[in-house]
C-alpha positions in Angstrom: 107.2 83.2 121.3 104.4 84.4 119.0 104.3 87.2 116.7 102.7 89.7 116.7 100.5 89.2 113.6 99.3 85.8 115.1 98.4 87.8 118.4 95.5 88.9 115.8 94.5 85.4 115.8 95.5 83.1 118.7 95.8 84.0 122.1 99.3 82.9 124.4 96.9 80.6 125.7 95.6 79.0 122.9 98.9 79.0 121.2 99.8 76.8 124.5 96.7 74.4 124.2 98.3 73.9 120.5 101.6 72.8 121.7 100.1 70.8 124.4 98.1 69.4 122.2 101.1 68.3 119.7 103.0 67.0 123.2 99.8 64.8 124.0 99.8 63.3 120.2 103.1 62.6 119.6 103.8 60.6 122.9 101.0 58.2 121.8 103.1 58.0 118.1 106.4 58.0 116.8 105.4 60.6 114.1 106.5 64.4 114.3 103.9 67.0 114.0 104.8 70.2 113.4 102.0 73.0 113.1 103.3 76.0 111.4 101.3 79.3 111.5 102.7 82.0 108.6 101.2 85.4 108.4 101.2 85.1 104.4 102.5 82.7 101.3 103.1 85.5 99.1 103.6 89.7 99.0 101.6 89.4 95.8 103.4 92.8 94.6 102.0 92.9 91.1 98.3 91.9 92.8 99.1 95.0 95.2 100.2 97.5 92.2 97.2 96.6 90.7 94.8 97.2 93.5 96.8 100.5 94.4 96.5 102.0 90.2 93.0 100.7 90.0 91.7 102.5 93.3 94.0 105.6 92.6 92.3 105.9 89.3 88.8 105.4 90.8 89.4 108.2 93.4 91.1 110.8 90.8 88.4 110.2 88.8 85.4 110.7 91.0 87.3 114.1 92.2 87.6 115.5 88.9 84.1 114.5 87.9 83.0 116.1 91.9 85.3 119.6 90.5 83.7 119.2 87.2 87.3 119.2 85.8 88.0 115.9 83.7 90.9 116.9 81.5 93.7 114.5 81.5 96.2 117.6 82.9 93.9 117.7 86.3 93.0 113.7 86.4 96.6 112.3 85.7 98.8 114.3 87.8 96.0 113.6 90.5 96.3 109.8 90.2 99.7 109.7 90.3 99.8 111.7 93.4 97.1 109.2 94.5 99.4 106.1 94.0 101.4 106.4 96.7 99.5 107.3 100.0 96.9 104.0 98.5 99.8 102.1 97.9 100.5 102.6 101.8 96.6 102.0 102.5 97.0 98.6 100.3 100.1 97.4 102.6 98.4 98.2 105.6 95.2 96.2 104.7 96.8 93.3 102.9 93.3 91.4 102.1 92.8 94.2 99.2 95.6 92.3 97.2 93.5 89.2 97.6 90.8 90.7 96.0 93.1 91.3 93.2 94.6 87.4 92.8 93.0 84.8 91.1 92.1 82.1 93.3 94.1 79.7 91.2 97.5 81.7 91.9 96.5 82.1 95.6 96.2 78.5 96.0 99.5 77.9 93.7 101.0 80.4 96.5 100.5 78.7 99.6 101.2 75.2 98.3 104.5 76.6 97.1 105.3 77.8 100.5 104.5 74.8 102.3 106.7 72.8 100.6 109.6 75.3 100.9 108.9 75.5 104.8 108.6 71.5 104.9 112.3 71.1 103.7 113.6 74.4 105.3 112.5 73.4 108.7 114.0 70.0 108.0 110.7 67.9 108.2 112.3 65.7 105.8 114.9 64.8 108.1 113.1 62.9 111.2 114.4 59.2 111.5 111.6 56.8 110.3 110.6 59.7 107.7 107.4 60.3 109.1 107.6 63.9 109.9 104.1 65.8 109.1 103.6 69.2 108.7 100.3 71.0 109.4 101.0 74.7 107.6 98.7 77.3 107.9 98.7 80.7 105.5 96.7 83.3 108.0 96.1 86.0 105.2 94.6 83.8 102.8 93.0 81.3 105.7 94.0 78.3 103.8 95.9 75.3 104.9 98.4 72.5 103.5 99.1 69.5 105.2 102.2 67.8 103.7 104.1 63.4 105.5 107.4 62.6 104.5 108.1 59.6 102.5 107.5 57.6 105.3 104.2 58.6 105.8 103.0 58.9 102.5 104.3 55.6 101.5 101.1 54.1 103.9 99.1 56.8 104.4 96.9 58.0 101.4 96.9 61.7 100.4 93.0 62.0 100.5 93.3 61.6 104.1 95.4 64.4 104.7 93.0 66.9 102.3 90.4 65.9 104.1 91.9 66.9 107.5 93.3 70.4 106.0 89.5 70.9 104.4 88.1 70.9 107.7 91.0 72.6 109.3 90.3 75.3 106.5 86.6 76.1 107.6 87.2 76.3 111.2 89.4 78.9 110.9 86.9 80.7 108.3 84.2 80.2 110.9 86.4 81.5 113.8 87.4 78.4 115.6 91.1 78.2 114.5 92.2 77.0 118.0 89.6 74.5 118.7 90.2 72.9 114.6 94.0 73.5 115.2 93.9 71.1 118.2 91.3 68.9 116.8 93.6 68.8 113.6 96.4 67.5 115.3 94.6 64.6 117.8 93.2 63.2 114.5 96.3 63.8 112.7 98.1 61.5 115.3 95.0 58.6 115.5 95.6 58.2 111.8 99.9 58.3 112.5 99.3 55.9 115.0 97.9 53.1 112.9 101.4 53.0 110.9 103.8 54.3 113.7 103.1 53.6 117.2 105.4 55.4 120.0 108.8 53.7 120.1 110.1 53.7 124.0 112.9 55.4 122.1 111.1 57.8 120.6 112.7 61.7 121.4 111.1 64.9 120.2 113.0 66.1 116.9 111.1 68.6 115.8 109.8 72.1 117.2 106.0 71.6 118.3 105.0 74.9 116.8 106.5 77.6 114.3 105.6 80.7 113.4 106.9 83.3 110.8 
């Protein structure tokens, strides 16, 4: 079932071409592929403060400068008032705290959180050890895509990057679906060269998560 924040990106429908699309690859491969859609990496609570004091500040000043009353006993007490009801504002539009965090930690944010999900959802436990994961931050549009041992023991990194770069735009440009299931069908040609379908093969891992 999808959540309500990915509603604001993917339609039931084209949450179901995505799962279809991961049924279709992984009978043609014994690799798992797991597309994982979050609706952030991070709360980036100091990033938020910081947005909240900054545009607080801004508004208490422009009113006391409207009033023609800049002394620090009007402008302070109106800031803090200020804080809070922003604050709110800054929660309920959570791109303003991106605007407030270096690209660098952003980045840093979302790797971090691929990783954790990789082990937490026990992608590292699949049987040849060629589980993939295709993770996907929606706030900050930006994309990881992390093998297992097995897979990165034949399959170079660079390939992966390459696939998560491209991945990356489509969802800036609005095509998340389309790139998602385009993601995966090239994901599984390149699984395919290393691990072809087994006639054993069974499904060990979910075809889509979402947080």
């Amino acid at each position: 079932m999808s959540t309500d924040k990915t509603h604001h990106y993917l339609s039931s429908d084209q949450l179901a071409a995505v799962q279809a699309a991961v049924r279709t690859t992984e009978s043609q491969t014994s690799g798992e592929i797991v597309p994982m859609l979050v609706s952030e990496s991070n709360d980036y609570r100091e990033a938020a403060s910081q947005a909240a004091s900054l545009i607080s500040v801004t508004i208490a000043l422009a009113i006391s400068i409207a009033i023609q009353d800049t002394s620090i006993w009007f402008f302070l007490p109106m800031a803090f008032i200020l804080y809070f009801p922003v604050s709110a504002g800054v929660r309920r539009w959570p791109l303003l705290k991106l605007a407030f965090t270096p690209a660098v930690v952003v980045n840093e944010a979302v790797r971090l959180r691929a990783i954790r999900a990789f082990y937490e959802r026990g992608l590292h436990r699949t049987r040849e050890e060629n589980g993939i994961l295709i993770f996907i931050s929606l706030l900050e549009r930006k994309v990881w895509i992390l093998g297992d041992r097995g897979i990165n023991a034949v399959i170079p990194s660079e390939r992966w990057n390459s696939l998560a770069s491209a991945l990356s735009r489509g969802i800036r440009d609005g095509r998340m679906a389309e790139s998602m299931v385009t993601t995966i069908t090239e994901a599984g040609t390149i699984l395919r060269e290393h691990f072809p379908h087994r006639t054993d093969d069974t499904n060990e891992l979910p075809d889509l998560l979402e947080e």
